[in-house]
N, C-alpha and C positions, 0 to 999 in steps of 0.2 A: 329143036335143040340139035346143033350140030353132035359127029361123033365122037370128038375129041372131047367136046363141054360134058358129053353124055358119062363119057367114061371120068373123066374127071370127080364128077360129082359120084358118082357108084363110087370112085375109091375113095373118096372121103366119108361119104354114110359108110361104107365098112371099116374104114380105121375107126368111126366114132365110134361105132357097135364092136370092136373089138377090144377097143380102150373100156368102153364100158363094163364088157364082159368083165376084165383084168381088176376093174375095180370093184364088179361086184365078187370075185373069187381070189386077189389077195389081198381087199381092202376091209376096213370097220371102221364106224364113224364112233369117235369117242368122244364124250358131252364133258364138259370144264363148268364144273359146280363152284368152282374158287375163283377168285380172282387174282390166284395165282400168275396167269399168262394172259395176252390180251385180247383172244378169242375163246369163246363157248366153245366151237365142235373143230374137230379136228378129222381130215381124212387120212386115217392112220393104216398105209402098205407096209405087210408085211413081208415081199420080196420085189426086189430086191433090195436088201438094206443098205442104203447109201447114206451113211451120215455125212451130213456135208457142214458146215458151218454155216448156223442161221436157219436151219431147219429145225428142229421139233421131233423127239423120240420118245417114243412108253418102254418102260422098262421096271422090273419087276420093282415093288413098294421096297423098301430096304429093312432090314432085319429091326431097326432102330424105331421104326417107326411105329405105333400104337395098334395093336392086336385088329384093330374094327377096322383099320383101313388096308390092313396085310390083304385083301382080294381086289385091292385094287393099283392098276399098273399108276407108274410117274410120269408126267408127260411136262419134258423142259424142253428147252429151248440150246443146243450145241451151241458153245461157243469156244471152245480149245479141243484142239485135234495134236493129234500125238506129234510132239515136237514143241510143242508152246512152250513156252514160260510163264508159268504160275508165279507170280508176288503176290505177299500175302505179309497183313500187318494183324494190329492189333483192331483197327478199324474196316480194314475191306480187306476185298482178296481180286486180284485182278489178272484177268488171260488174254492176251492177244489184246490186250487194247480194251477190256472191255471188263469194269469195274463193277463190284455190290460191296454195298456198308455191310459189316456184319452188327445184327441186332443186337445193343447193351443189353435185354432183357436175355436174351438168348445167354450171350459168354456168361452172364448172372447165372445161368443153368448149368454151364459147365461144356456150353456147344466151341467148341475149338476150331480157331480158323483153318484151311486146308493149307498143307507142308506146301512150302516155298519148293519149287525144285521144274523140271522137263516134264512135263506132259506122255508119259510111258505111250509104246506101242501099243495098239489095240485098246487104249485107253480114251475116254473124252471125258471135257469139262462141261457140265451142264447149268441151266440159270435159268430161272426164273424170274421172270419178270416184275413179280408185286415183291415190293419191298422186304416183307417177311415171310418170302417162300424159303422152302427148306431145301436146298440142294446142295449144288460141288462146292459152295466157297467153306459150309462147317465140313470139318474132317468125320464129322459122324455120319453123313451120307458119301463125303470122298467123291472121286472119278470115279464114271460108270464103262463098264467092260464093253467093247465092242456087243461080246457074244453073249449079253444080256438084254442087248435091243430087241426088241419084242415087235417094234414095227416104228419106221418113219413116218413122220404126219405134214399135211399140207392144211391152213387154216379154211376152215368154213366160215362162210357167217351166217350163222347160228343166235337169236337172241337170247339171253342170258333169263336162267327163269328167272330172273325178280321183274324182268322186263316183261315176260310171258303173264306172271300171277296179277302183276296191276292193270295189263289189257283186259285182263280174264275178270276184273271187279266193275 
C-alpha cells in the first residue's frame, strides 16, 4: 500500500470511529411502537439540534395527552419552520405544501384545527404520518417550541414488533 492510500484510509477509519464515538455519546435509538411514522427506530442526536424540514424530532408528551404516556417523548416528522403559513379549514390543516385531514371522530371530541396565521419564530409545525396521529394540525398539541427539542432523529430500519412476534411463532 502506497503512502498516500495508507494515510487515506487511517483518516477515514478515524472519522468512522470518531463519528461513531459522537453517536454513541449524543445519540439514543428510540423504538416507534405506533404506526404513527413510517419507521420503527429512530437515531435520535441530541446535539446539535438542527431542525430541518423533513427530519424527525422527540419532544416532550404534551400536557393533553393521557397520564400513561406523560414519560414518554413525541417523535414527528418537521414540516413548517418559522415563517410558513398555516391554512387551516374545517377538513385539514396544511403548511408549506403539505396537508392532513383532520379526523371527524376527533373534531366529534372537541379536537380544534390549528389557527390559520405565520409559522412564529422558534416555532415548528410537526406531522405525523399515520392518518390519526396526534400532532401540529389539532390546536390541542399546537406548534412545538424550538427549545422543547429533546433530540433530532434519523430513520433506522428497525422491524416493527408485530413483524419480530410472527418470526418468533
Amino acid at each position: 500500500m502506497t503512502g498516500t492510500r495508507k494515510k487515506i484510509t487511517v483518516g477515514l477509519l478515524g472519522a468512522f470511529v470518531l463519528i461513531g464515538f459522537y453517536a454513541l455519546s449524543a445519540g439514543r435509538l428510540v423504538l416507534n411502537g405506533t404506526r404513527s411514522l413510517p419507521h420503527t427506530g429512530y437515531l435520535m442526536v441530541s446535539w446539535p439540534i438542527l431542525p430541518l424540514r423533513g427530519s424527525y424530532v422527540a419532544f416532550p408528551s404534551p400536557h393533553a395527552v393521557d397520564a400513561r404516556f406523560q414519560d414518554f417523548p413525541f417523535v414527528k416528522q418537521i414540516v413548517g419552520l418559522p415563517g410558513d403559513m398555516i391554512i387551516s379549514s374545517d377538513a385539514q390543516v396544511c403548511v408549506a405544501g403539505t396537508c392532513r385531514t383532520l379526523l371527524p371522530k376527533l373534531a366529534e371530541k372537541g379536537l380544534k384545527p390549528l389557527s390559520e396565521g405565520v409559522v412564529e419564530a422558534d416555532e415548528l409545525v410537526v406531522f405525523g404520518d399515520a392518518p390519526d396521529s396526534l400532532d401540529s394540525r389539532y390546536a390541542l398539541i399546537g406548534t412545538v417550541a424550538r427549545s422543547d427539542i429533546l433530540a433530532v432523529g434519523y430513520p433506522v430500519p428497525i422491524p416493527h414488533w408485530t413483524e419480530w412476534n410472527a418470526w418468533a411463532q
